[in-house]
C-alpha positions as CSV (number, residue, x, y, z in Angstrom):
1,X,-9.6,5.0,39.7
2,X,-10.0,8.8,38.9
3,X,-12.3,9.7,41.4
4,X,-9.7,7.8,44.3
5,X,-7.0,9.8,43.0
6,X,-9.2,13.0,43.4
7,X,-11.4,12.2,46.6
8,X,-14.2,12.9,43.9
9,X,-17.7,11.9,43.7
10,X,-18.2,9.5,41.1
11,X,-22.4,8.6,40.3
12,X,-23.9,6.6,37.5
13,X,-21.0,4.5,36.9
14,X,-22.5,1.1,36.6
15,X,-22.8,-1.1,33.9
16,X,-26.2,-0.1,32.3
17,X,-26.0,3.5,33.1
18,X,-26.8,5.7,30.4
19,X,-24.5,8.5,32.3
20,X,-22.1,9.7,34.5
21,X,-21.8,12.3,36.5
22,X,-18.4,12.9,38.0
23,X,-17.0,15.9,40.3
24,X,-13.6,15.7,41.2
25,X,-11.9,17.1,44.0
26,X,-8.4,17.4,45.1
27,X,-5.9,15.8,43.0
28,X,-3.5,13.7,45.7
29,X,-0.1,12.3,45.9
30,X,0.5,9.1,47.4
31,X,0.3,5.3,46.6
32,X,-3.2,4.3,44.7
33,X,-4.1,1.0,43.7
34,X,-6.4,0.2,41.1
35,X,-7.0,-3.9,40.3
36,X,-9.0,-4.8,37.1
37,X,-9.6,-8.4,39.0
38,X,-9.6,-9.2,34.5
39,X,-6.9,-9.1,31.8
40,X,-8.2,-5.1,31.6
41,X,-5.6,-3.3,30.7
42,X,-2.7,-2.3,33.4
43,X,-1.7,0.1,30.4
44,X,-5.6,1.9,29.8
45,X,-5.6,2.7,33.4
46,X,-2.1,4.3,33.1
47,X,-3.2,5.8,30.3
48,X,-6.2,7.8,31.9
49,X,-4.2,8.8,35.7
50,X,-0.8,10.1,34.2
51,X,-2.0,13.2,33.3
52,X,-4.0,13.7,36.6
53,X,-1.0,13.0,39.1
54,X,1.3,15.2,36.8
55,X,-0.8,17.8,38.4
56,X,-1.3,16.2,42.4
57,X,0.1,17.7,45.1
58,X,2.8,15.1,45.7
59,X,4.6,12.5,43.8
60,X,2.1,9.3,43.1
61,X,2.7,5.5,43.1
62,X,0.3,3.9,41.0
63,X,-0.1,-0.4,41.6
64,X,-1.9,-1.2,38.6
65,X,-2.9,-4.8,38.3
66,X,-4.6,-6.5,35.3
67,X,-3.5,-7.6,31.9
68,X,0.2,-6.2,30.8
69,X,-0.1,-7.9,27.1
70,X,-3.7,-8.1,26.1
71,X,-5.8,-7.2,23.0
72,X,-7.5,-3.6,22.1
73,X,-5.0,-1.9,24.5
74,X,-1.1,-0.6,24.3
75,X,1.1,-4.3,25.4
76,X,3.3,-2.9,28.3
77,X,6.6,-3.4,26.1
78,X,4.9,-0.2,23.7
79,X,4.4,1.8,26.6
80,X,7.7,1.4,28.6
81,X,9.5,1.6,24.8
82,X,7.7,3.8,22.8
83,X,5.0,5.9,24.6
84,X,7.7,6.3,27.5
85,X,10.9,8.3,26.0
86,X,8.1,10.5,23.8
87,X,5.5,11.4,26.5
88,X,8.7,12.7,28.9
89,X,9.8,15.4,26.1
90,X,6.9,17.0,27.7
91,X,9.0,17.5,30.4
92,X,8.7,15.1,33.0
93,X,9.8,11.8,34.1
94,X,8.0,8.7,35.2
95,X,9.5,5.1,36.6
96,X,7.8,2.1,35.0
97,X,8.1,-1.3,36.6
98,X,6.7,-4.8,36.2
99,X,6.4,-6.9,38.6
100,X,4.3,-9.2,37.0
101,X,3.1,-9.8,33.5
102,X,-0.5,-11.3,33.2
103,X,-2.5,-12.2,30.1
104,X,-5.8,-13.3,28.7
105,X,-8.0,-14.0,29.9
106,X,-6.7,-14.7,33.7
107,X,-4.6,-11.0,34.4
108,X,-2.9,-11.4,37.4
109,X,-0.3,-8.6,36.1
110,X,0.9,-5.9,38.6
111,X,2.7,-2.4,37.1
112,X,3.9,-0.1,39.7
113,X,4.6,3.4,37.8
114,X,6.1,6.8,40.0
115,X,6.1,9.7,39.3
116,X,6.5,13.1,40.8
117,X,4.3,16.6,39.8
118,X,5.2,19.1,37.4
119,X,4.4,23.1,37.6
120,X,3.8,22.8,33.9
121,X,4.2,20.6,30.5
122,X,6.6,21.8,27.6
123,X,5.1,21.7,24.2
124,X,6.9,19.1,21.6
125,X,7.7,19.2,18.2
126,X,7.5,15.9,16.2
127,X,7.7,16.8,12.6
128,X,11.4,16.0,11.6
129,X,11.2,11.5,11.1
130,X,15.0,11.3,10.1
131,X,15.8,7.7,8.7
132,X,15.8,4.6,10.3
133,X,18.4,3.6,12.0
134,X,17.7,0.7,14.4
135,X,15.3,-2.4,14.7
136,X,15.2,-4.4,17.7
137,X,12.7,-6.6,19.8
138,X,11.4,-9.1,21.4
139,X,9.5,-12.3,21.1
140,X,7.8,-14.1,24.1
141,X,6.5,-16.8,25.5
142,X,5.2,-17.6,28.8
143,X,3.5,-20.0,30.9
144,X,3.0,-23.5,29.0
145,X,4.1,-22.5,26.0
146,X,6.9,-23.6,23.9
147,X,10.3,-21.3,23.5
148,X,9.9,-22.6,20.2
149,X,7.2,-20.7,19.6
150,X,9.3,-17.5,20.5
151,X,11.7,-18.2,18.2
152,X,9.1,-18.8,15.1
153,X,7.5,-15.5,15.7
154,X,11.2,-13.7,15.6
155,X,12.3,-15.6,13.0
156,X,8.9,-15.0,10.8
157,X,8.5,-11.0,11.5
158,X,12.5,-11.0,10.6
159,X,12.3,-12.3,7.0
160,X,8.9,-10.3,6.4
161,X,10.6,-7.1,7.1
162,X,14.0,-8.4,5.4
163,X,11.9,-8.0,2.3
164,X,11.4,-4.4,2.5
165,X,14.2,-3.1,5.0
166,X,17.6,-4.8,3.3
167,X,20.2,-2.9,4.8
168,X,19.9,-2.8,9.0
169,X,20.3,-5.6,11.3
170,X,17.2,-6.7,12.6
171,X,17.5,-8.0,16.3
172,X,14.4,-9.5,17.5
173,X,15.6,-11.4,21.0
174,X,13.2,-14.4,21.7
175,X,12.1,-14.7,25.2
176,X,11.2,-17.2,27.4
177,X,9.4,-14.9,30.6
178,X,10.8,-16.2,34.1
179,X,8.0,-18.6,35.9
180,X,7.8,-15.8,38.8
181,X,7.1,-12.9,36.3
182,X,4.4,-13.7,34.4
183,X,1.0,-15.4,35.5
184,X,-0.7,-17.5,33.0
185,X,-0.1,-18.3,29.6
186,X,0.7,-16.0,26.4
187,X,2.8,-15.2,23.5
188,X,3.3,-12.0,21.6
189,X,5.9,-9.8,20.0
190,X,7.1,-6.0,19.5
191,X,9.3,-4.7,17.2
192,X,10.9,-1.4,17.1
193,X,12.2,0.8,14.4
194,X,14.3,4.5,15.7
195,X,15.4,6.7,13.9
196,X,18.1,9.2,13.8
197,X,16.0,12.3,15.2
198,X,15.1,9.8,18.1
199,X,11.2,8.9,16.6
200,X,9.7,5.5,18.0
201,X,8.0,3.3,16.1
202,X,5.9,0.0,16.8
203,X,4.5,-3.0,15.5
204,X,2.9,-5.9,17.6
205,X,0.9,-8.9,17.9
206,X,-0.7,-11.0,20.3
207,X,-0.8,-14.9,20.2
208,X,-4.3,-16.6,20.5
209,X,-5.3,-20.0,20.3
210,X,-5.3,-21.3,17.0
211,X,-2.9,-18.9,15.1
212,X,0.2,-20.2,14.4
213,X,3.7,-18.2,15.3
214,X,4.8,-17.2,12.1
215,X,1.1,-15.3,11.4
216,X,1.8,-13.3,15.0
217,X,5.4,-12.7,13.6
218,X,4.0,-11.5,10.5
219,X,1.4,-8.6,11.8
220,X,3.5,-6.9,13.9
221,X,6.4,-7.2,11.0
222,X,3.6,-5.7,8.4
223,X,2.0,-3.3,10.9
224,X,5.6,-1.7,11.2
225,X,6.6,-1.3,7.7
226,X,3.1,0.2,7.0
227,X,4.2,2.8,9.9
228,X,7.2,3.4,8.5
229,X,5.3,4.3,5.0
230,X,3.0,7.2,6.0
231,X,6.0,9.6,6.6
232,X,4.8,10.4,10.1
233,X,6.6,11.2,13.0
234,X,4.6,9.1,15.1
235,X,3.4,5.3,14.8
236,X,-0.7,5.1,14.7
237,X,-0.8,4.4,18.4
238,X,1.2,7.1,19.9
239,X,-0.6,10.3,17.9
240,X,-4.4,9.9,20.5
241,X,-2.0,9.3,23.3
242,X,-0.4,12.0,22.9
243,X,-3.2,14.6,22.5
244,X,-4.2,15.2,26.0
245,X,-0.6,16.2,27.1
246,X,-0.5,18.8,23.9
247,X,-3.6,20.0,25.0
248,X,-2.6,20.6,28.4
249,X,0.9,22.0,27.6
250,X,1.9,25.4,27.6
251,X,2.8,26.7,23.8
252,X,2.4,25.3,20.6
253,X,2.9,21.6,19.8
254,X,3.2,19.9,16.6
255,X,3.3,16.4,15.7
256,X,3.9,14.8,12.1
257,X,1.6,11.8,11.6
258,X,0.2,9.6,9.0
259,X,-3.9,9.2,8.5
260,X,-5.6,10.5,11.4
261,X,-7.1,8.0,13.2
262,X,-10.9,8.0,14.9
263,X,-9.4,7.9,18.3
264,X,-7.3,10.8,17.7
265,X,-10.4,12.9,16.4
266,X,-12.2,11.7,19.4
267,X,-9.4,13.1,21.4
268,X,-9.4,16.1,19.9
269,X,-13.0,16.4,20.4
270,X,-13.0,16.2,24.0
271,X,-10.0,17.9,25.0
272,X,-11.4,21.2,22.8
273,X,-14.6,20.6,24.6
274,X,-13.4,20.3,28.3
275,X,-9.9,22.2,28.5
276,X,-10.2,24.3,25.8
277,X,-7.3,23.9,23.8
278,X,-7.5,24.5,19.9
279,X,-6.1,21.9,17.5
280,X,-5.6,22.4,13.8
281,X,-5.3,19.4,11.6
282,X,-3.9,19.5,8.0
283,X,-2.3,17.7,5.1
284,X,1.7,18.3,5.4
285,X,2.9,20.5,2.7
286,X,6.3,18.7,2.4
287,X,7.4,17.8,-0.8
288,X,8.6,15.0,0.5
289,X,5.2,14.1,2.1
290,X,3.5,15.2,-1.4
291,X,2.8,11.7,-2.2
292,X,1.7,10.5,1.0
293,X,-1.0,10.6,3.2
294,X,0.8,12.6,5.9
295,X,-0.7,15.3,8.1
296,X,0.1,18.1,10.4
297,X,-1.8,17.9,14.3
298,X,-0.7,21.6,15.9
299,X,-2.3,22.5,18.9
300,X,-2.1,25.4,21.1
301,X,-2.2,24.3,24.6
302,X,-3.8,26.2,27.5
303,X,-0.7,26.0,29.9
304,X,-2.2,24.1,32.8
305,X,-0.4,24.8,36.0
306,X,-0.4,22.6,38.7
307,X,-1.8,24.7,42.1
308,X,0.1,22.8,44.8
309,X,3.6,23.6,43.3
């Protein structure tokens, strides 16, 4: 998908290979479709162009088909709900929409994201979490399976976070997904927690065969409330996802986030090695944060500017 977007030359990349060798070209504008013909990821291959069109030469339409809810990849409700509103305090804006969900293992899901090109990103500060002030989601079911099923998994992640979290409402909507808007079968849920300073944080689950609702309910309940422990700013998911747009910024970001995860070191590994930047990571000297396994990512960018603008 990289190399269409850039008229590049793109050898090695078979599976088998050992390496790659990859020269891009011209970043262009334009409508580019890139098909998965799996349940791979709509959401990996948004993941990996964003930051390349926000430097094209005219705005970009990007049909991505594939899985929009599968495993070992951000479920498209994270990235429109979380990953969305915090990537654009980098200063731009991108339109998200889903024509068609798809699962595994059959895909069949179509995203269509625009955006336009930006001269330059803003550096973000993400170091103030504020309190929690909202919990929300959704539960869903598509295909052959049972609203009922829906309903268990809100009803389950609900009292699990009831346990901890007393005092807020917790509005998980169960949802049945129209016949025409989702291909295949699948279940899953998100769940949401934002806070007064506007910080985003996740939990989510997929359905397989075999598990029953209440245990998908359950993870994504638990996987939130263990987000909302660290102290961090950011959820576990959003701090790799954001280090390639700090990196590419102009100035100095920061972002507050609990243990540093291996894919966030990986992306800090190649983003010092091919643009440059410098990234400092270290324990938060908060005294609130004293007691918890919180951490500081700062990183000065290298103020990439967009040549066609």
């Amino acid at each position: 998908m990289i190399r269409d977007l850039c008229d590049g030359q793109l050898e090695g990349a078979e599976i088998g290979s050992t390496e790659i060798m990859f020269t891009p070209e011209k970043i262009k504008g334009g409508v580019h479709t890139a098909d998965t013909k799996t349940a791979g990821s709509v959401c990996l291959l948004m993941q990996v162009s964003m930051p390349c069109v926000l430097f094209a030469a005219s705005p970009s339409e990007l049909r991505l088909k594939g899985g929009t809810n599968a495993e070992m990849a951000p479920q498209i409700d994270y990235t429109a709900m979380v990953f969305k509103p915090i990537v654009e305090k980098f200063g731009f804006q991108f339109n998200c929409d889903i024509k068609m969900r798809g699962y595994y293992p059959k895909g069949g899901g179509e995203v269509i994201v625009r955006m336009s090109p930006v001269k330059q990103l803003n550096p973000i500060n993400l170091t103030d979490r504020g309190s929690v002030t909202k919990i929300y989601g959704r539960a869903f079911v598509a295909g052959v399976l049972p609203f009922k099923v829906a309903k268990d998994m809100a009803a389950a992640a609900v009292r699990c976070i009831r346990k901890e979290i007393r005092d807020l409402y917790v509005n998980i909507q169960p949802v049945q997904e129209p016949k025409d808007q989702a291909f295949g079968n699948g279940n899953g849920i998100i769940i949401i927690a934002e806070t007064s300073t506007g910080c985003l944080f996740a939990g989510s689950s997929l359905g397989k065969r075999g598990v029953n609702a209440d245990k998908v309910g359950i993870e994504a309940a638990e996987m939130l409330l263990a987000n909302l422990r660290h102290g961090g700013a950011v959820d576990e998911y959003l701090q790799d996802q954001l280090i390639i747009f700090m990196a590419l910024a102009c100035g100095v970001s920061r972002i507050k986030t609990g243990p540093v995860t291996l894919h966030t070191q990986t992306a800090i590994h190649f983003a010092e090695q091919l643009a440059k930047a410098k990234f400092s990571v270290k324990k938060s000297e908060d005294e609130d944060d004293a007691s918890k396994d919180t951490y500081i990512i700062e990183c000065q960018g290298i103020g990439m500017t967009n040549p066609y603008l």
